[in-house]
C-alpha positions as CSV (number, residue, x, y, z in Angstrom):
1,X,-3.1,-15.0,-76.6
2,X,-2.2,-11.6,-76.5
3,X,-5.1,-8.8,-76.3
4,X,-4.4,-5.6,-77.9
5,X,-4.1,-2.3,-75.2
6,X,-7.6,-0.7,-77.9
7,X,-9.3,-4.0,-77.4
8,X,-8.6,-3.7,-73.7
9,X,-9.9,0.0,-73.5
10,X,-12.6,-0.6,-75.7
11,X,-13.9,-3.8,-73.5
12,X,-13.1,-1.2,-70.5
13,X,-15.4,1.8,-71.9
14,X,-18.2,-0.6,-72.7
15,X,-18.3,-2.2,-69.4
16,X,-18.4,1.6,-67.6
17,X,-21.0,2.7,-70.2
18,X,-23.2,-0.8,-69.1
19,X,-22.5,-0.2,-65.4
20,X,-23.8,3.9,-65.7
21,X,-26.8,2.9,-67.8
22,X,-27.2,0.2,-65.3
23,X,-27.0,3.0,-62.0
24,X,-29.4,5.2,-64.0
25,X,-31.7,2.6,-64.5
26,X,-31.8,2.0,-60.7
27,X,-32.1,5.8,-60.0
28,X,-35.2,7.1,-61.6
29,X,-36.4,3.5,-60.6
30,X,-35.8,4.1,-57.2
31,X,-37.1,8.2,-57.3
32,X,-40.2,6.8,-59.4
33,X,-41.0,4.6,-56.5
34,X,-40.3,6.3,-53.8
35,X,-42.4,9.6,-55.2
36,X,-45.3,7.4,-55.5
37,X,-45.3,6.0,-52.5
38,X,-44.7,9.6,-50.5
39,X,-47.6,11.1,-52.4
40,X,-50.0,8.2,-51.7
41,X,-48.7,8.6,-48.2
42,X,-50.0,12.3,-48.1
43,X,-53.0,11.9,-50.4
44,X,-54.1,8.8,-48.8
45,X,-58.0,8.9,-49.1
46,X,-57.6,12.0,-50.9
47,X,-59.3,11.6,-54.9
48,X,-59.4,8.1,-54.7
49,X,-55.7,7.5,-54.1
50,X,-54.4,4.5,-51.4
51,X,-51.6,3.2,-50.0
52,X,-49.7,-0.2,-51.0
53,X,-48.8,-1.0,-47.5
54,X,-46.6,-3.3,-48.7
55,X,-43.9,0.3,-50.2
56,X,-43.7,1.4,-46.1
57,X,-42.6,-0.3,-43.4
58,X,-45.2,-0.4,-40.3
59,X,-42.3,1.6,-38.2
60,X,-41.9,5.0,-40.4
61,X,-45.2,5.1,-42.3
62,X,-46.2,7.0,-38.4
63,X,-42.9,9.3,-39.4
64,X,-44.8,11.1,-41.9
65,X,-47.1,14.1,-40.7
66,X,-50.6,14.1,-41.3
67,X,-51.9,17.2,-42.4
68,X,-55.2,17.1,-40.5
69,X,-55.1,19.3,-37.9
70,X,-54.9,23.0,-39.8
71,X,-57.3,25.4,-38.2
72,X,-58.8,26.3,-41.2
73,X,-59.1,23.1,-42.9
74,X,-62.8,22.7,-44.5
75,X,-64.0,19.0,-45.6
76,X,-64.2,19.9,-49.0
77,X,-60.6,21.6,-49.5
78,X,-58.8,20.0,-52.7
79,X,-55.5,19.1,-50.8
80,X,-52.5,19.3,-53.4
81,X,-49.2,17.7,-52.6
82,X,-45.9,18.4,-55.0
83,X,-42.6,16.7,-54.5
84,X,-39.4,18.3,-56.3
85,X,-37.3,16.6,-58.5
86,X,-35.3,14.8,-56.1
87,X,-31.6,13.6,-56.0
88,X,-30.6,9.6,-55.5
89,X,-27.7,7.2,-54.2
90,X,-27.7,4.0,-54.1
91,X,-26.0,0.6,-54.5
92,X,-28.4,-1.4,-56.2
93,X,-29.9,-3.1,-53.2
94,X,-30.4,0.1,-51.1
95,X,-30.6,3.7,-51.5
96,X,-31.3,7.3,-50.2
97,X,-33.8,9.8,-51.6
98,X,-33.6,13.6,-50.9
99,X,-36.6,15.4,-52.2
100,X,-38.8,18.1,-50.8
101,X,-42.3,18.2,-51.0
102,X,-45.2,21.2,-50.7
103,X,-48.5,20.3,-49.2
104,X,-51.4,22.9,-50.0
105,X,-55.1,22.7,-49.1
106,X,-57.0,24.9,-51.8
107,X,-60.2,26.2,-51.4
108,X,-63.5,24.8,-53.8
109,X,-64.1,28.3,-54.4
110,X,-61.3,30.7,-55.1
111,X,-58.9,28.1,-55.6
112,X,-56.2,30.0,-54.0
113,X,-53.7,27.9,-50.9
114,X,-55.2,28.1,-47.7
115,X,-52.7,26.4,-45.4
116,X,-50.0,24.1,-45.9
117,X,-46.4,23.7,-46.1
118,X,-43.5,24.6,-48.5
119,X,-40.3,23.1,-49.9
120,X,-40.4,20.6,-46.8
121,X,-36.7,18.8,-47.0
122,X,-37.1,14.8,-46.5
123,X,-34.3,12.0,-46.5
124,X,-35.8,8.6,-47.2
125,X,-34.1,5.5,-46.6
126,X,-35.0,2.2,-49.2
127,X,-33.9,-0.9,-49.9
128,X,-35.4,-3.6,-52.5
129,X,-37.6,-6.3,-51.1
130,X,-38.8,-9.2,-53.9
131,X,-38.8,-7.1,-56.9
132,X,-40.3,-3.6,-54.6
133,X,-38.7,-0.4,-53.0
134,X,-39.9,-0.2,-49.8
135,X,-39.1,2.6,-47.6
136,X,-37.5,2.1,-44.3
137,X,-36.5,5.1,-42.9
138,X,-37.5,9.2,-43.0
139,X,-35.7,11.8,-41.8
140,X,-37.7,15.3,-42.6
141,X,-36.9,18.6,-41.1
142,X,-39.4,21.1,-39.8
C-alpha cells in the first residue's frame, strides 16, 4: 500500500490544525477558570460573589492579599477588581497563568478610587482535577 507524499501532508496539516484547536481550547479554558476563580478570591463576600473552595487549594488560597486593611476603607466602598487579559501555557493536564490584576475601593458618593492597587503582576500555577482547574500555586509581586 503505498500513500501518496499529498495524502501524507494533507493527514499531517489536519492533525497540527486538530492539535492547535485542541491547545486553544485548553487555553481560554484554563484563563476562563482561573480569572473566575481570582476575582471570587478578591470579591469574596463582596456583591453576593463566593468562593468554590473546591478551584483553590487550602495552601495558596492564604497567598492571596486581602485588601482589608486600607486606612481609608469605609463599609460601604463598592470595591472593583479587574484582571488583564492574561497569557497561558500549558500541557493539557497543567498550566501557568500570567495576568495582572487592579483592585480599587470606590467611594458611594463621588465614585472616584480611593485606595487600591494597580497592574499587580501574578503567576498562577494549575492543574486539572476531575473535570476542574484548580489552582495550586501564586507567585505575585509587590
Amino acid at each position: 500500500m503505498n500513500i501518496s507524499v499529498k495524502s501524507w501532508k494533507t493527514r499531517l496539516i489536519a492533525a497540527l490544525i486538530l492539535v492547535l484547536a485542541m491547545y486553544i481550547g485548553f487555553y481560554v479554558w484554563i484563563l476562563q477558570s482561573v480569572k473566575q476563580s481570582v476575582t471570587s478570591i478578591y470579591m469574596e463576600g463582596e456583591n453576593g460573589i463566593t468562593l468554590d473552595k473546591s478551584s483553590v487549594s487550602d495552601t495558596v488560597r492564604g497567598k492571596f492579599l486581602k485588601f482589608v486593611d486600607f486606612p481609608s476603607q469605609k463599609p460601604d466602598d463598592r470595591i472593583q477588581v479587574q484582571l488583564s487579559t492574561g497569557h497561558v501555557f500549558h500541557t493539557f493536564t497543567k498550566g501557568t497563568v500570567w495576568v495582572q490584576y487592579t483592585y480599587e475601593g470606590v467611594g458611594q458618593d463621588d465614585h472616584a478610587a480611593m485606595y487600591g492597587a494597580s497592574r499587580i503582576p501574578i503567576k498562577i500555577k494549575t492543574k486539572l482535577d476531575h473535570g476542574t482547574w484548580v489552582i495550586v500555586d501564586k507567585e505575585e509581586q509587590p
